[in-house]
N, C-alpha and C positions, 0 to 999 in steps of 0.2 A: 450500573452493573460493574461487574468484575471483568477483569478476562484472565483466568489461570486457564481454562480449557484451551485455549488457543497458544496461548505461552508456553504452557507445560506439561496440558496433558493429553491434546492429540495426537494424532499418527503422527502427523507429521509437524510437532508445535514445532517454535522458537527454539525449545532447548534442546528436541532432538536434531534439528538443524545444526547447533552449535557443534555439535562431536566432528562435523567437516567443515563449521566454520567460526573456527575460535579464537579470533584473536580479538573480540571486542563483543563487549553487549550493551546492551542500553534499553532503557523503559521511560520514557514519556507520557505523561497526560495531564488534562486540567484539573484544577483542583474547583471548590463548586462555586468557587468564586469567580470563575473564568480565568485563574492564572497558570500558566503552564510552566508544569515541574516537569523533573527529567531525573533519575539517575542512570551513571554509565561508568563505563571499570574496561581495562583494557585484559578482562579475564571471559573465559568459554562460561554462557550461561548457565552450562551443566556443571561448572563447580562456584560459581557466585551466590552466596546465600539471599543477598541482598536483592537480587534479581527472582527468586525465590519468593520471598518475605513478598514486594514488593507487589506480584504479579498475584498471590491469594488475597492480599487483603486492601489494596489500594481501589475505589470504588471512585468512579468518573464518566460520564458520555463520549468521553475520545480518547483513546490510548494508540500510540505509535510507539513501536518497539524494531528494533534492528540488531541482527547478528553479524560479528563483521569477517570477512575471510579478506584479509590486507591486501590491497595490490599499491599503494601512495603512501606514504607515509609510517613512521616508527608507531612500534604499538605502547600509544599512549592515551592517556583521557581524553586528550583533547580530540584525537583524531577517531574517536568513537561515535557515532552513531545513537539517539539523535542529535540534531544541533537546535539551539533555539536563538533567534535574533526576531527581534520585534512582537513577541509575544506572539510567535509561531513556531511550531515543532517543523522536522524539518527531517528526512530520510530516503537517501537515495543507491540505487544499485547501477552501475555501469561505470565506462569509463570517457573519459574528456579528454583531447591533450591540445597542447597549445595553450598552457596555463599561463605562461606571463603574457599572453596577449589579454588574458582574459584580466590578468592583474587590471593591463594598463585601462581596461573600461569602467573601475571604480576611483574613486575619489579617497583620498586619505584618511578621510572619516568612513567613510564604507567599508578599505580592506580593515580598519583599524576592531568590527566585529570576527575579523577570522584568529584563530586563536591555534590550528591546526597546521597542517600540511599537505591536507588531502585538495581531490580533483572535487569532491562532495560540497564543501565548505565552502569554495568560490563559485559554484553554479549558483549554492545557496544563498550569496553574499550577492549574488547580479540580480536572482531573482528576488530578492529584497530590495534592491536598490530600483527595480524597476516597478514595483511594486508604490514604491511610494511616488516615483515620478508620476505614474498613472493616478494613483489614488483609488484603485482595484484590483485584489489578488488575482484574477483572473487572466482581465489585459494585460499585469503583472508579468504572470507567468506565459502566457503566449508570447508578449515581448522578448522577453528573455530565452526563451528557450528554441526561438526563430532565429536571433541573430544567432544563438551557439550553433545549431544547426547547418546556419548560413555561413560561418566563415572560420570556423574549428576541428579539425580533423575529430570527429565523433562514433563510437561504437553501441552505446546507450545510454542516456539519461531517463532510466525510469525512477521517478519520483513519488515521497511521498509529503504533501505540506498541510496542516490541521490550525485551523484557528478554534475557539473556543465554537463549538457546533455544527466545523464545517472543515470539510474534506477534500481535498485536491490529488486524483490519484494519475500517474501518467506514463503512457505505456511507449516511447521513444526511441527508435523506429521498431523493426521488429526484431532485431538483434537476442532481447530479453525477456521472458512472458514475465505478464502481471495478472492476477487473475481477482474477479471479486465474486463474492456468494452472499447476494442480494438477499433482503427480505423474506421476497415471496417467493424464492427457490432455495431457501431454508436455513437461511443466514440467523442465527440469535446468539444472545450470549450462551456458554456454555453450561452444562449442568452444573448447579449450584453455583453461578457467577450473577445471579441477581443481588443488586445490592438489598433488596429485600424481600421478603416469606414471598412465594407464587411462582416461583422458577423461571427460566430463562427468559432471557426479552426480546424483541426482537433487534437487529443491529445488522450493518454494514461491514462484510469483514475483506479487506483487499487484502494479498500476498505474494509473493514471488513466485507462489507454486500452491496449488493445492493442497492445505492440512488437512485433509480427510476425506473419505469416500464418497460422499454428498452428489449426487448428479449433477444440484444443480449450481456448480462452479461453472463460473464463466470465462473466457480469455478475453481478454481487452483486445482489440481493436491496434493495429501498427498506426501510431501518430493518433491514438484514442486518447481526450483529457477528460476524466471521470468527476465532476463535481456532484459533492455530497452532501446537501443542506438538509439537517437532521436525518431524515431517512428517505428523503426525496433525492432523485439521480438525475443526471442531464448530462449526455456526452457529447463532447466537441471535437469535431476536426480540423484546427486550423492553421496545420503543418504540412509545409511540403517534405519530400525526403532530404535528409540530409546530405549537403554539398562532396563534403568530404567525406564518406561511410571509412570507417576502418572494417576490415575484417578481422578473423578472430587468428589469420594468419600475421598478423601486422603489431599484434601484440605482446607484450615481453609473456616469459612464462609465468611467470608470477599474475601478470593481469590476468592472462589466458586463464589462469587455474582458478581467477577469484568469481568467473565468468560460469564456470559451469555449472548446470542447475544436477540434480537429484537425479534426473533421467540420463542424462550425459553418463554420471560418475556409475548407476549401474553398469548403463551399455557398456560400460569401460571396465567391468566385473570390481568395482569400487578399490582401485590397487594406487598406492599412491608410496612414492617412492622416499628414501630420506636424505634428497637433495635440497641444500638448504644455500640463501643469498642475504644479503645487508639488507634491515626494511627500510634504513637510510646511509648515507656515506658521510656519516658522522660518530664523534668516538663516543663510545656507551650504545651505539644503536643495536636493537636487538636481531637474531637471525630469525626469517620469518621461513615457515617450511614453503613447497614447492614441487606439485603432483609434475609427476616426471609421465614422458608418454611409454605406453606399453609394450614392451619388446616381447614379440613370439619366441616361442619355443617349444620344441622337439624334441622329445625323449623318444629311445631308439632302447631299448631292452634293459639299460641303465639308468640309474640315478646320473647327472653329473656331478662331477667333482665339488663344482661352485655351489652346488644349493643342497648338499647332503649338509643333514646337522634338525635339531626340534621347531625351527621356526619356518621352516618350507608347508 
């Protein structure tokens, strides 16, 4: 199958996402030989042509795609979304902190796959690393994502990780929804994303939020792990709450802003300010923007002074 429906041309694909969250895009999936490719650009999917191109005519059983709204690191390639280490894609929403403790639980050959600066890239680099100690993505990921839980100030790791036919989605704790639209509550590839004559197929589609009106989306579960083997489901619970919860008070503003989902920035009448901060404290880094919170106001029979002019 294809997936441009999902990418590009629902309500609520990828690239209409990107217009609030542009500072990185990326497209993943296997080729049919089971190897996993990936391209990624530290550009808004809505002007990347390549993410375009990619998403009409690139045809695979698993595709993982991620939009990035920055809160860790300079907007660069590397710190784009997906990642691949060990011939698994690899895409995550939330945030982590206590990251050099997290260094010091990998080995010199293990942080030597981080190539970035993100909180993403070393969850992904543990859950690798545990992965192989176990010798199963699953115990893998339960291993890993219990110790983070258990000794890491954490607000979400919701995750996504894809091997060739198989799908890891994880909804950590409830901080962040993830949502999937099964099968048999009318999950398929999109119009004209079959890769061949007969129309849509059927498929698995997990998200941060619901792209389209469909009933039958579902919300994952707080501490839900969603395993996907072809089109077969099986969810696991086997996570306590996290030791250290952040809230979303606890957070710089930059994180805070990379946190809100679609319904947030209505309720918030979608107003976002042009207060801008370093994406790192390094020279060449770029300014990353930063939705500022909303100040009331009260007009009394006048315009005020400050906001007369065409752009009020």
């Amino acid at each position: 199958m294809r997936a441009a429906h999902w990418l590009l041309d629902a309500p609520s694909s990828l690239r209409a996402q990107s217009h609030r969250m542009p500072h990185g895009a990326g497209l993943g999936w296997f080729s049919l030989g089971g190897e996993p490719v990936r391209d990624r650009a530290p550009l808004a999917a809505f002007e990347n042509a390549d993410f375009d191109l990619h998403a009409r005519n690139v045809p695979s059983h698993t595709f993982v795609s991620h939009v990035r709204d920055a809160s860790v690191g300079g907007l660069t390639v590397h710190n784009c979304h997906p990642f691949v280490m060990n011939d698994r894609l690899f895409a995550h929403n939330g945030v982590v902190k206590g990251l050099g403790t997290l260094r010091t639980w990998l080995t010199d050959v293990e942080r030597a796959h981080v190539a970035g600066e993100t909180d993403s890239e070393l969850v992904f680099a543990l859950v690798t690393a545990e992965i192989r100690r176990r010798g199963d993505t699953t115990e893998g990921i339960i291993a890993a994502v219990r110790r983070i839980g258990a000794e890491l100030p954490v607000f979400a790791v919701n995750l996504l990780i894809a091997e060739a036919g198989r799908l890891w989605a994880l909804r950590y704790p409830e901080s962040n929804e993830l949502w999937v639209l099964s099968p048999d509550k009318g999950g398929t590839s999109g119009p004209g994303d079959a890769a061949a004559a007969g129309g849509p197929v059927p498929a698995v589609v997990i998200a941060s939020e619901p792209m389209d009106d469909r009933p039958g989306w579902r919300l994952l579960e707080p501490g839900e792990l969603l395993v996907v083997d072809g089109l077969s489901e099986t969810s696991l619970f086997p996570f306590e709450p996290p030791r250290h919860p952040l809230r979303r008070s606890d957070l710089t503003a930059r994180e805070a802003a990379s946190q809100q989902t679609a319904v947030e920035e209505e309720a918030g009448q979608g107003v976002a300010v042009a207060s801008f901060q370093a994406a790192a404290a390094r020279p060449g880094a770029q300014a990353v923007p930063v939705r500022g919170p909303l100040r009331p106001l009260i007009l009394r029979n006048a315009q005020p002074k400050a906001l007369r002019g065409p752009s009020v």
